[in-house]
C-alpha positions in Angstrom: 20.8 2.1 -36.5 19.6 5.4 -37.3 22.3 5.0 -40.3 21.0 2.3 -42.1 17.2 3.1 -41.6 17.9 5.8 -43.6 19.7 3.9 -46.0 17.1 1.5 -46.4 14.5 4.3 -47.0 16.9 5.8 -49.4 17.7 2.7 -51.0 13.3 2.3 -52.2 13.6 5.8 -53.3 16.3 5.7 -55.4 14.9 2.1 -56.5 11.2 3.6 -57.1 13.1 6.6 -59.3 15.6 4.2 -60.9 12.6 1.7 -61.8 10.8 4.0 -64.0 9.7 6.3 -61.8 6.4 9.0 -62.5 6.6 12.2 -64.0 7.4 15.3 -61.8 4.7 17.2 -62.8 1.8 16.6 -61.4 -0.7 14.4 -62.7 -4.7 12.8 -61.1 -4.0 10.4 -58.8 -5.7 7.4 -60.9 -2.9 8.0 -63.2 0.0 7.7 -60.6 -1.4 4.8 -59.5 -1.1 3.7 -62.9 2.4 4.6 -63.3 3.3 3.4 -60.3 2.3 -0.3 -61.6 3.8 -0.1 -64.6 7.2 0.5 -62.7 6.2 -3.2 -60.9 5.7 -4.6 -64.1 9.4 -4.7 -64.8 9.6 -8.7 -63.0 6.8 -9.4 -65.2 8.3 -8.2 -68.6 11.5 -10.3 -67.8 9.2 -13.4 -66.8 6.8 -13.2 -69.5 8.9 -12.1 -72.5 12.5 -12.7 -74.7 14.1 -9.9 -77.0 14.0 -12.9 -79.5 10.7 -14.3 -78.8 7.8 -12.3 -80.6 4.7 -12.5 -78.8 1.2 -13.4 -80.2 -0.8 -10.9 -81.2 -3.9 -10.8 -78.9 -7.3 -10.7 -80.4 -8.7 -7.3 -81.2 -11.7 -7.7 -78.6 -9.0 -8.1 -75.9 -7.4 -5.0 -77.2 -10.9 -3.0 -77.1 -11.8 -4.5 -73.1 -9.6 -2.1 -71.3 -8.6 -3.1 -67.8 -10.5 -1.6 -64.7 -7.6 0.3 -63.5 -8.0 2.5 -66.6 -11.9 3.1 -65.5 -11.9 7.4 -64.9 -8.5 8.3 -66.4 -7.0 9.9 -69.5 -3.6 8.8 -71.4 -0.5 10.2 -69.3 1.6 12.1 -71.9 1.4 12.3 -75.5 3.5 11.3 -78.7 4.2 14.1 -81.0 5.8 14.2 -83.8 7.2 16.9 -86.2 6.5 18.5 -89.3 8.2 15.9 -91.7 6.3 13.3 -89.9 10.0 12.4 -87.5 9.0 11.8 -83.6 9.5 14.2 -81.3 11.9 13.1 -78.4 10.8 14.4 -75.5 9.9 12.4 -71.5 6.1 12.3 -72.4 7.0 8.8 -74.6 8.1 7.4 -71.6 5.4 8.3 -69.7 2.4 7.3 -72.2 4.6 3.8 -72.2 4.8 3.4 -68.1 0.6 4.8 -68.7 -0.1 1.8 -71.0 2.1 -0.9 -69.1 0.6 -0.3 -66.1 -2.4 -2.6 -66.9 0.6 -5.7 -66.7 -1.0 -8.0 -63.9 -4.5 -7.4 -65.4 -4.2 -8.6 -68.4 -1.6 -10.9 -70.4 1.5 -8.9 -71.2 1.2 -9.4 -74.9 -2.3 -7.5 -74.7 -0.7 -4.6 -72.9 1.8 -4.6 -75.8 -0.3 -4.5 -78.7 -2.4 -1.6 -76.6 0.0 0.4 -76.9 1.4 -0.2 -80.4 -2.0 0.3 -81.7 -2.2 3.7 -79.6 1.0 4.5 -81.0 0.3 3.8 -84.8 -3.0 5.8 -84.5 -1.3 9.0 -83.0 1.5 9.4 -85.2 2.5 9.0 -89.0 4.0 6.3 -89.8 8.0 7.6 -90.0 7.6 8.6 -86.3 5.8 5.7 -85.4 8.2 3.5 -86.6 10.5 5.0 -84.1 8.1 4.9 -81.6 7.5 1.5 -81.5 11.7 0.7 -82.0 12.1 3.1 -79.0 9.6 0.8 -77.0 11.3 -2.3 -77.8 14.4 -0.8 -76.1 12.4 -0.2 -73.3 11.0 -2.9 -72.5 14.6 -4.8 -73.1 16.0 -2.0 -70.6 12.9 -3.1 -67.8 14.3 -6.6 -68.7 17.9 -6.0 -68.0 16.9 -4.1 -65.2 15.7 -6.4 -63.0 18.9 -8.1 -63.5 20.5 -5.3 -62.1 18.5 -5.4 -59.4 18.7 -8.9 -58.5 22.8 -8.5 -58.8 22.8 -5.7 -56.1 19.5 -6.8 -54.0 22.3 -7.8 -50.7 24.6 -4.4 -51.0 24.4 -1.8 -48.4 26.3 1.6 -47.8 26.6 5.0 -50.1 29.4 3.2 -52.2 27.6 0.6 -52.7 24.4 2.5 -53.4 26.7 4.7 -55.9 28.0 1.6 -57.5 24.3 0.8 -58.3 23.7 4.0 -59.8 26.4 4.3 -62.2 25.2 0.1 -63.3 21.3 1.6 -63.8 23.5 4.7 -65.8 25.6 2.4 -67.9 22.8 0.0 -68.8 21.0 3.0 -69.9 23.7 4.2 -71.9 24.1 0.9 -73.8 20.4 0.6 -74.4 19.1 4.1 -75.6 21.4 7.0 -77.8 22.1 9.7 -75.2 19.3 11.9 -76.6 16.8 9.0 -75.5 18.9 8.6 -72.6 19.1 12.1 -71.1 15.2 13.1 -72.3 13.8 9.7 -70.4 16.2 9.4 -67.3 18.2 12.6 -66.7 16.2 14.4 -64.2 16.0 11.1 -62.4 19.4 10.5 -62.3 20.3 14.2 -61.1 17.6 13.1 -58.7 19.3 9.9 -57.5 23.0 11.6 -57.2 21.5 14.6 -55.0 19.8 12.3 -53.0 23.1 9.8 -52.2 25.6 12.8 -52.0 22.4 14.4 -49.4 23.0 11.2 -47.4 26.8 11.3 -47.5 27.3 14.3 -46.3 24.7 14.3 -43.8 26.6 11.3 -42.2 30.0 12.7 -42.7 32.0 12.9 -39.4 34.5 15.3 -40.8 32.0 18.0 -41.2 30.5 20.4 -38.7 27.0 21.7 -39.0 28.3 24.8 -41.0 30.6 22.4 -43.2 27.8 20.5 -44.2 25.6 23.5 -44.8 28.3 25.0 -47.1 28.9 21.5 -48.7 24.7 21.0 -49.2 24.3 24.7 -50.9 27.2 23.3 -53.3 25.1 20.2 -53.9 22.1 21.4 -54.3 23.5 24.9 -56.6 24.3 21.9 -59.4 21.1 20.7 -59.3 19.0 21.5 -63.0 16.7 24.6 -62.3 13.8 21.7 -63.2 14.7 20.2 -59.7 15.6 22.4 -57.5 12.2 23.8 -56.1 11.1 20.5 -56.4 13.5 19.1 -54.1 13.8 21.9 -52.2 10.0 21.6 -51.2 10.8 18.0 -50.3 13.6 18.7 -47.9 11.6 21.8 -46.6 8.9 18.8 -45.7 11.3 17.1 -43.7 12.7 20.3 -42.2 9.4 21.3 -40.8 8.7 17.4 -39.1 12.1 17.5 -37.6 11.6 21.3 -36.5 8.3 20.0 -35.0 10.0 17.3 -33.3 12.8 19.1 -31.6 10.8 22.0 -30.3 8.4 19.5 -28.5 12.1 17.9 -26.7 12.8 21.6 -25.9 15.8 22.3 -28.7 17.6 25.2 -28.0 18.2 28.3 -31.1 21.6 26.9 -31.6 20.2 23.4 -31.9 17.1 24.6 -34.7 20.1 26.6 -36.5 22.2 23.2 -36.7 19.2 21.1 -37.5 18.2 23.4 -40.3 21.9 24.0 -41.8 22.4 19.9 -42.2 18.8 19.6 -44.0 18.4 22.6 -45.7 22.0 24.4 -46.3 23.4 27.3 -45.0 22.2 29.7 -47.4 18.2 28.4 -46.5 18.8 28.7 -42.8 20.1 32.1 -43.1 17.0 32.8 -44.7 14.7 31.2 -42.1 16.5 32.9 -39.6 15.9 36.3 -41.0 12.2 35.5 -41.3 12.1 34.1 -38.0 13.8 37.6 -36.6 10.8 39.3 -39.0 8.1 37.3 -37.6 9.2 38.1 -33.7 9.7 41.7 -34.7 6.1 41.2 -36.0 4.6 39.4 -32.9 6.5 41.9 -30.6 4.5 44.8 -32.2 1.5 43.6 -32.2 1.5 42.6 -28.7 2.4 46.7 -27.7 -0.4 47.3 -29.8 -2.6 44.9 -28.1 -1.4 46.3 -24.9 -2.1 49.9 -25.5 -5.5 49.2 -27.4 -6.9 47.4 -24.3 -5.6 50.8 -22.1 -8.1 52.3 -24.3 -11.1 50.2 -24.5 -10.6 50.2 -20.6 -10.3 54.2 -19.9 -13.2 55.1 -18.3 -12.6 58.9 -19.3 -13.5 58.2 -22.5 -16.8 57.6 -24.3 -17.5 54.7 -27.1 -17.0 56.9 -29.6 -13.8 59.1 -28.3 -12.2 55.3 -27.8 -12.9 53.5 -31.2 -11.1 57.2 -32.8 -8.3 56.7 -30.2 -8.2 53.3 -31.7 -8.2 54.2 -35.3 -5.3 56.8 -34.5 -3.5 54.4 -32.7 -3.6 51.3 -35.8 -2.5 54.3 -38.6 0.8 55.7 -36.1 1.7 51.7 -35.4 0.8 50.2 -39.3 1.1 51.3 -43.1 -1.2 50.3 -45.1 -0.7 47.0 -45.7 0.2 46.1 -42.0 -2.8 46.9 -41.3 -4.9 44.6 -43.4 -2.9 41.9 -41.9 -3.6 43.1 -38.4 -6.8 42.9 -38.9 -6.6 39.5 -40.5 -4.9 38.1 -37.5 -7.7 39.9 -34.9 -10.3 38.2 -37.0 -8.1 35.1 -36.3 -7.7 35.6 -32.4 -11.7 36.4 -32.5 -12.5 33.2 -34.0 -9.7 31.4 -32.2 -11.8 32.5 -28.7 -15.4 32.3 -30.2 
């Protein structure tokens, strides 16, 4: 059961990602939200439009009446183009397109259209956008065919047959945009989507050991591009730390935490976090002997206020450089208030 809950909740990840998802950078919150409904507009291009059926044009006060969801927020990417006037391919034209879509379900679809072509005409010259507004008309064909897809692999369960979906979203991809377009608007998602499934596999392989699927994750997540890697790695770190939560309330043992962190993390990120942990005890031990011996002090009753805060100074500059030291005394400041 465990299985296929994560499948499920792997399966609206990859389908978030796969239908257009938001940048990875980060952008205001009004503007995800925005990007988030254009990627559920994708039923309501295929219901509302034909490649062969050309819209009409919406009145130019419809155009100028902007939808409430665009109250408070700014364009999400930007169109550039070059300096003999040829667009710039980069994956901010996909985003202003998801940015300007996003108002399907408030307004006619036509209307959300001509939006954005008239956005498009008044940013760039008119050789790049021409392209622009050719490279939009493949998008919006590819949300079309896409909900096909969908439809076609809705019932399938399992990795295979999540890979089998993958490489259909790839392929359609492919046949729709050149492989610039292709790899500029979709490539980190689809690095995204692979790491993701080949995660899951190996997570639920019962050929590997803990170890084997640490050594077999590192692998995984050393092809990764350098774009995604912290990215994902503070993702999985996220889950880590909930799962390291959860088995430390049930009591885990060090051998369990070592496992647990080697099948989410890899091998090479639980070495780490075991060296830190070994850090943070050597850490905690001396500042407990510290503790100890700074309490003899304060409680001598040989010595007077003065003799004992010296004693106490000598004793913090043997035990702690310099920079110990100021964290020392950030974390007394934090027992003080902890007790206050």
């Amino acid at each position: 059961m465990k299985f296929i809950a994560v499948l499920f909740v792997l399966g609206l990840l990859i389908g978030i990602v796969m239908n257009g998802s938001a940048p990875l950078d980060p952008v205001p919150a009004q503007t995800q939200s925005r990007a988030e409904a254009a990627r559920n507009s994708t039923g309501q291009i295929s219901q509302q439009t034909h490649p062969a059926q050309a819209p009409p044009r919406p009145r130019t006060d419809a155009l100028d009446r902007l939808p409430g969801s665009f109250a408070g927020t700014q364009v999400d990417g930007r169109l550039r183009a070059d300096a003999a006037g040829k667009l710039i391919i980069d994956a901010e034209i996909r985003r202003v397109f998801d940015y300007f879509l996003a108002s399907i379900g408030e307004e006619p679809l036509e209307t959300s259209i001509a939006r954005l072509r008239r956005y498009i005409e008044a940013e760039l010259p008119a050789p790049a956008a021409g392209h622009a507004i050719r490279l939009l008309s493949q998008y919006l064909n590819y949300k079309r065919q896409l909900l096909l897809l969908e439809q076609q692999h809705m019932q399938q369960a399992g990795i295979d047959a999540m890979r089998i979906r993958l490489r259909a979203v790839q392929q359609l991809r492919a046949g729709i945009f050149d492989d610039l377009v292709h790899q500029t608007f979709f490539g980190l998602d689809e690095a995204a989507d692979h790491f993701m499934l080949e995660r899951l596999a190996i997570h639920h392989d019962p050929s590997l050991d803990a170890s084997g699927k640490g050594a077999a994750l590192d692998n995984l997540r050393n092809s990764l591009p350098a774009e995604l890697q912290d990215l994902l790695a503070a993702q999985m770190q996220v889950q880590l730390r909930e799962q390291t939560r959860a088995l430390a309330a049930s009591g885990g043992s060090s051998t369990e935490l070592r496992q647990l962190r080697q099948q989410l993390v890899g091998n090479a990120a639980a070495a780490r976090l075991e060296r830190l942990d070994a850090k943070r005890r050597a850490w905690q031990d001396r500042v407990t002997a510290y503790r100890l011996e700074k309490r003899r002090i304060e409680r001598s009753q040989g010595l007077g206020q003065a003799d004992k805060r010296a004693a106490i100074t000598r004793l913090t500059a043997e035990r702690f450089d310099e920079t110990e030291r100021q964290r020392l005394q950030a974390a007394e400041q934090l027992v003080a208030a902890e007790r206050s």
